[in-house]
C-alpha positions, 0 to 999 in steps of 0.5 A, a space after each residue: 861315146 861308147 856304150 856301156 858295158 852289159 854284163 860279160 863272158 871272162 876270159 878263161 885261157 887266164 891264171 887268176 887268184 884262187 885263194 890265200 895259200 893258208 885258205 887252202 888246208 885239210 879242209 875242203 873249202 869252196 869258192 865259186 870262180 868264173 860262175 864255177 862252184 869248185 871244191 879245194 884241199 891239200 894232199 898230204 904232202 901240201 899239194 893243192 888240189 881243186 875240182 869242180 865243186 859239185 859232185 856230178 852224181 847228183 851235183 850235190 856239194 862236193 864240200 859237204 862230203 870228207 876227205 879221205 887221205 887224198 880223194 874226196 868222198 861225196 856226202 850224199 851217194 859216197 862217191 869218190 874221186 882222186 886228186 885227177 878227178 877219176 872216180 874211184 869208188 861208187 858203194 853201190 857198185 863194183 865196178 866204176 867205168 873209167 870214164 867217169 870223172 869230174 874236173 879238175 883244175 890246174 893250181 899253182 902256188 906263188 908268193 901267199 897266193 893259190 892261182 887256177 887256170 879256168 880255160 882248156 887244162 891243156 893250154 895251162 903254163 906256168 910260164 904264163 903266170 904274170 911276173 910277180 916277183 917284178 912288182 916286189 912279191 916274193 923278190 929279194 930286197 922287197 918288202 911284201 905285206 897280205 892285204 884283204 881279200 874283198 867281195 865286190 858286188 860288181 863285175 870284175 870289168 868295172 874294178 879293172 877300169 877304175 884301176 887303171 884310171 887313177 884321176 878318180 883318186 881326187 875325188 873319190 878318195 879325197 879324204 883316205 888320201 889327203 893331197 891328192 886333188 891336184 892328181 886328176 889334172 895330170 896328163 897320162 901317158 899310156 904305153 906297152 912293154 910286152 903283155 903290160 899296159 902301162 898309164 903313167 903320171 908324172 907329178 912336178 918335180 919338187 920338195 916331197 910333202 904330205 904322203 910321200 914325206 910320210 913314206 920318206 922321212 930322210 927326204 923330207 925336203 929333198 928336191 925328187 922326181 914323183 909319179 904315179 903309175 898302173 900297170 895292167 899284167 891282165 885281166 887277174 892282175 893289176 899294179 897301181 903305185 904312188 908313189 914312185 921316188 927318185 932323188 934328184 940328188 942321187 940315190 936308189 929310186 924308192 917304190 911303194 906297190 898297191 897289187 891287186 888281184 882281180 877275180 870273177 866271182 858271177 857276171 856281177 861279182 868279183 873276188 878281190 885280192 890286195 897286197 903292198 910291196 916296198 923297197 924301202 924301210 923293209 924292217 918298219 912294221 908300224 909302216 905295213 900296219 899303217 898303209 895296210 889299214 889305209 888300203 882298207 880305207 880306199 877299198 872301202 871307198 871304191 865298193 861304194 862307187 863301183 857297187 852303186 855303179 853296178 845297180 845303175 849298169 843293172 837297170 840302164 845299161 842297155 838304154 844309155 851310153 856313156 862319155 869317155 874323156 882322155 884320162 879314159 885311155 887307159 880303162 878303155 885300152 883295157 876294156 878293148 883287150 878284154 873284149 879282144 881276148 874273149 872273142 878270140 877265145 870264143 872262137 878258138 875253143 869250145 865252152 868247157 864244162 866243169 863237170 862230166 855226168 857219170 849217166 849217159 841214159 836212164 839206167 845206170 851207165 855199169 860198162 
């Protein structure tokens, strides 16, 4: 038995999905993270840019001032801060100290999405970034395609748990996915390649049918190996796929990919990304349109469990505690590295804030 989850700090040390690369333009644009309001734009030369969203004047929305060229000018008081965050211009005085600044966020952009790093700025590597391109995102010989970005009113735990134990798609999903009740009876194997965690299902070995005969239309018929797998790249990123091909006869191993970027919002609500990935029928857009509008339906369906989930976590958390079964592995492997994670980092490093005040007493700080 294990108690259930109360609402929990994140893991900030983390590159997590900010936003769509084309959310991100000449338009100031907002989006809170890890409780955090925090203000977006590109330079003029494309470059993304994100500050802490509120002006640390009088913490009045940095989105409701203008972009200037490159710096963003508050639209209460009119002061102004460069792409680094330094203030630049305050209209009632002549002199800005060089100390005041507001946060800025390291950004990068890869494949069609914008990431940010939320923890200690000088611990940002790109080299951390999990490896997209591995999972068919902006790889040669894949085929990937933007899904939906949707608002959970959840915490991010309970989506990453449910990613990573897929039993729940016999029962949950019984009518987006037809064919998938005999999934939960399948024993998983769990294990470690470097930072991934992997569960895995291996479906009995046989003629493909139902969804998999969709997927393959050559094969129809054909004697493969089929399993379905999730991958947990960290707390931002998580990779479900089903279905997995490998022809018994012979031939290429085929992957569809479900991706799924998972970001904070508040202690209750996530920020949740999706794309698919193939290598196959790379050139079939009826396929990505039919599949993307599927994936819809399954995300659908799981904010109505998580979402009522959440209400019950809201109000009996505290007071009751929950079974764990084996088809559990995985979600709790995920759970204890996410509790891991948060503690080392609550011990190594100081909370940090999103914005600096520019007075340090009552008058106004001129030196």
């Amino acid at each position: 038995m294990y108690p259930l989850n109360q609402t929990e700090p994140y893991p900030r040390n983390q590159w997590y999905v900010a936003a769509w690369r084309n959310e991100i333009g000449r338009t100031l644009f907002e989006r809170r993270i890890l409780d955090e309001p925090i203000v977006f734009y590109r330079t003029q030369n494309g470059d993304p840019v994100a500050l802490a969203g509120l002006c640390p004047h009088r913490l009045y929305p940095l989105r409701e001032g203008r972009l200037i060229g490159d710096r963003v000018e508050c639209g209460y008081h009119g002061f102004t801060f460069d792409c680094s965050g330094a203030c630049v211009g305050i209209p009632s005085q002549t002199k800005v100290p060089t100390r005041f600044a507001t946060r800025k966020y390291p950004l990068v952009d890869r494949w069609e999405w914008t990431w940010i790093w939320m923890g200690d700025t000088e611990l940002a590597d790109e080299s951390q970034l999990p490896s997209i391109e591995t999972i068919g995102l902006g790889a040669a010989g894949w085929r990937a395609d933007v899904g939906v970005l949707t608002p959970l009113g959840t915490r991010f735990s309970l989506l990453l748990e449910n990613l990573m134990d897929l039993s729940h798609v016999s029962f949950a999903h019984a009518n987006s996915l037809p064919g998938s009740q005999s999934l939960a009876a399948i024993p998983a194997t769990i294990s470690e390649d470097g930072a991934v965690l992997r569960v895995d299902r291996k479906l009995p070995t046989g003629p493909l049918e139902g969804f998999a005969a969709h997927l393959h239309p050559d094969l129809a018929g054909t004697v493969c190996a089929d399993r379905i797998v999730s991958e947990y790249f960290g707390p931002a990123l998580v990779r479900t796929g089903g279905r997995y091909i490998q022809p018994v006869s012979g031939g290429s191993a085929r992957a569809f990919n479900f991706i799924h970027g998972v970001t904070p919002e508040t202690p209750t609500r996530t920020h949740y990304f999706n794309a698919i990935a193939r290598n196959f029928r790379l050139d079939d857009d009826g396929l990505s349109q039919g599949v993307l509008a599927q994936m819809k339906r399954v995300i659908d369906e799981d904010v109505i469990v998580l979402e009522t989930i959440e209400q019950y976590l809201d109000r009996h958390g505290s007071t009751t505690r929950e079974l764990s079964c084996q088809a559990d592995v995985g979600a709790i492997r995920v759970r204890r590295q996410l509790g891991a994670q948060i503690a080392d980092e609550s011990a190594a490093t100081p909370r940090i804030l999103p914005i600096m005040q520019l007075k340090t007493h009552e008058g106004a700080d001129q030196s």
